[in-house]
C-alpha positions, 0 to 999 in steps of 0.5 A: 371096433373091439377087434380093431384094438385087439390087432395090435396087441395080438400083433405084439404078443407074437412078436415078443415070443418069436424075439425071446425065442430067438434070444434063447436060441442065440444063448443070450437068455439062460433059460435054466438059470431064469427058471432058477433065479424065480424059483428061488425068489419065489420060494424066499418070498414065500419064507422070507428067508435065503439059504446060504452054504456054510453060514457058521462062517458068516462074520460081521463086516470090518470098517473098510481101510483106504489108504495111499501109503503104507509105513514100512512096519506095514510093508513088513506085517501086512503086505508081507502077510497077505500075498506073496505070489512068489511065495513058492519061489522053491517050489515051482519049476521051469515048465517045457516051452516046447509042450503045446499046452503050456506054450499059450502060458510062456510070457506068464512064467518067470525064472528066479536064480534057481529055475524056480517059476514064481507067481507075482505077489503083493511085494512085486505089486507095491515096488511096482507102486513104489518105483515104477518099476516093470519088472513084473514076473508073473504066472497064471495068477500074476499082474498083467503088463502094458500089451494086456489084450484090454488096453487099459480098458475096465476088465469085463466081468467074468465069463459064466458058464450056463450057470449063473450061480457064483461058485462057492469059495474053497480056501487054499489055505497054506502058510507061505512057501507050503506050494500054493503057486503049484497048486494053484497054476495047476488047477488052473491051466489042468481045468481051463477054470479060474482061481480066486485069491483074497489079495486083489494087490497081486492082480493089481497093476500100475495101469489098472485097479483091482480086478473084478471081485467075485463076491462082495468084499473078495475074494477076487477073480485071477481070470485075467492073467498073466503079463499079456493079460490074454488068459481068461478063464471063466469061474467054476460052477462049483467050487473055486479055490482060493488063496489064503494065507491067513496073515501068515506072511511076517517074518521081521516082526516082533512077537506083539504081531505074530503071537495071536489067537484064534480069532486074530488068525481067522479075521487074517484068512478073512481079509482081502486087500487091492486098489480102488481108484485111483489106486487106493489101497483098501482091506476089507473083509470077506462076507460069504461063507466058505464051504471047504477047505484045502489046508496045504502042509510042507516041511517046517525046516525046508518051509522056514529055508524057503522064506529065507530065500524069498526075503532075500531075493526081495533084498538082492533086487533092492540092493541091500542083502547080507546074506549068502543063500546057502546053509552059512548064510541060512544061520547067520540070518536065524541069529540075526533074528534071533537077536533083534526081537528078543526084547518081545519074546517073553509074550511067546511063553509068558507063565510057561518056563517049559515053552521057554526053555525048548524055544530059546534052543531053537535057531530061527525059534520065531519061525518054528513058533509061528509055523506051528501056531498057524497049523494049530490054529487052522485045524480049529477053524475046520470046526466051523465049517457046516461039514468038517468030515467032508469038506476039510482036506489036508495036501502034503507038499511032498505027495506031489512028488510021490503020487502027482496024479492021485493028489491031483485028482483029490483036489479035482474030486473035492473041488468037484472039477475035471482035468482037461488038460496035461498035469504041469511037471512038479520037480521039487528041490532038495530038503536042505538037510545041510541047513540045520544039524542033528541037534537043531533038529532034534530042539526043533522037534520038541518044541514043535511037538511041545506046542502041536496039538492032536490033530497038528501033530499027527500031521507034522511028526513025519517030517520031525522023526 
């Protein structure tokens, strides 16, 4: 009777093994990462402790913000700030639709005036919100379209390697204009891997929320991209890059929002924006460690160009520029600025008059001020980091053109990715020698190097001689 009851249960025990080994075999069932997944919860439940990366960057969490519509001072110092996909609008050149590789990527590049490439941002997303327009442009990392291969449907969750370890975020920090579309469309289609950034608005589209996150409160995923929303590519295993332009995107607004400190600066670099639904705009702020930074720098004078031409294509499409884009449309607007927040500008130098006097000198003085107080302020953040030495590493704008597949090949190594596909062209622009005179240049380096401290300055003095 006993080997009766016993029948059964041998019976199942076999076929639960022939079941889990047919599974393994199928893929279905990742052994590694099962074995990985018990032995650290085996071992937490021993220590009763998780280890994480980098926590020395592991902040409390902010209220969560949902709201439905934004004020104009917050289109103008909050969605400006967090992403401008076209922040790169001079950087990034028409790519040969002839080549092989990048032909898969043709419907996710658009053309400015220039023939630059440009990346959708969060000002393509809100006008898109806003006017039901369709003129989305994008790139690998831009909003998709209507023909998106999902049809509206929920986005699946990003496809893992044979790892089910989430990568660890790397910060592709940069103020906007630096070059961070290049950079990160390169990674992108060079690797076959995805990047991340901490502004889901620009992933967002008028049919569907913010893509899925990769951590919990961003950053977000950009696997799914581009207008046929056909480009999937799956997260690292390592580390992924990750756009953050930590606030640095105001340009109209007075100095009660862009003189900040320390702290102010890296709750920017710690914010994440995007929709929940039905298209609530949310800001929450980013919980997990960051493990490296990538600090991407470009010349102040043509940084400053390239945000003027930015502002002002967003302008041209709303019908409402004043400005030429050319070096006399340039100065016009720098004393236009100059000129209406002045009334706030003594927060700039408060009981400093040698601050004062070099800044007053300066066109476009607000613009130099805040390039270099987020340069500054950066450089502090790398203390954080639990190896600044190792995990910190500066990319200059310009070693594009000078060294492509050196500086590429840094990245990849700090990263600890490989390039698998042909590096994309870098073809910069010129450095609009013409916009500023041999004077403005010189007021320009003083203040820079007045307000720089060791560690900016070294890095910033090439472009200032």
């Amino acid at each position: 009777m006993a080997r009766r009851q016993s029948f059964p249960v041998t019976v199942l025990f076999i076929l639960f093994i022939v079941v889990l080994t047919y599974l393994v075999q199928m893929n279905q069932i990742d052994m590694t990462s099962f074995q990985e997944v018990w032995s650290k919860a085996t071992s937490d439940t021993a220590t009763q402790k998780t280890t994480l990366p980098s926590l020395r960057f592991v902040w409390d969490s902010q209220p969560t913000k949902s709201t439905s519509s934004t004020t104009q001072q917050e289109n103008d110092s909050s969605d400006h700030n967090e992403d401008d996909d076209d922040d790169d609008d001079d950087d990034l050149k028409k790519t040969n639709n002839k080549d092989k590789e990048e032909s898969k990527d043709d419907e996710e590049e658009s053309k400015d005036d220039d023939g630059d490439e440009i990346r959708d941002d969060d000002e393509e997303s809100k006008d898109d919100d806003q006017d039901a327009s369709t003129d989305n442009e994008g790139d690998s990392s831009g909003s998709g379209d209507s023909d998106d291969a999902n049809d509206g449907k929920a986005l699946r969750k990003p496809p893992r390697s044979s790892s089910t370890i989430i990568p660890k975020v790397a910060w592709l920090a940069s103020y906007p204009n630096s070059g961070t579309s290049y950079t990160m469309t390169t990674v992108e289609r060079s690797t076959d891997l995805s990047t991340a950034t901490m502004y889901g608005i620009e992933i967002a589209t008028k049919d569907k929320d913010t893509s899925e996150v990769v951590t919990p409160g961003g950053p977000l995923w950009e696997g799914m991209s581009g207008k046929r929303g056909t480009t999937i590519r799956p997260l690292p295993t390592t580390y992924v890059l990750t756009k953050t332009h930590c606030g640095g995107r105001c340009i109209k607004c007075p100095a009660t929002e862009y003189v900040i400190d320390v702290e102010a600066f890296r709750q920017a670099c710690l914010r994440t924006t995007g929709y929940d639904p039905p298209r609530q705009r949310f800001e929450r702020q980013m919980k997990v460690p960051v493990a490296k930074i990538l600090h991407l720098i470009r010349s102040p004078f043509t940084n400053i160009v390239a945000r003027f031409h930015l502002e002002q294509r967003h302008y041209v499409r709303e019908g409402n520029s004043k400005y030429e884009r050319d070096a006399d449309g340039f100065r016009q607007w720098c004393k236009d600025l100059d000129k209406r927040y002045s009334k706030t500008e003594h927060l700039v130098w408060q009981d400093d008059p040698a601050l004062k006097e070099l800044f007053l000198q300066v066109p476009c003085r607000a613009e130099f001020y805040k390039y270099t107080q987020w340069h500054n302020h950066l450089f502090q953040l790398r203390d954080m980091l639990s190896n600044p030495k190792d995990d910190y590493l500066v990319v200059h704008y310009e070693d594009y053109e000078t060294n492509l597949n050196a500086t590429i090949g840094t990245i990849m190594d700090f990263l600890e990715q490989e390039v698998v596909n042909p590096l994309r062209e870098f073809r910069p622009l010129p450095d609009y020698a013409d916009h500023f005179s041999k004077s403005d240049r010189r007021r320009v380096r003083q203040l820079v190097q007045y307000m720089s401290s060791s560690e900016t300055w070294s890095m910033l003095e090439r472009y200032l001689e």
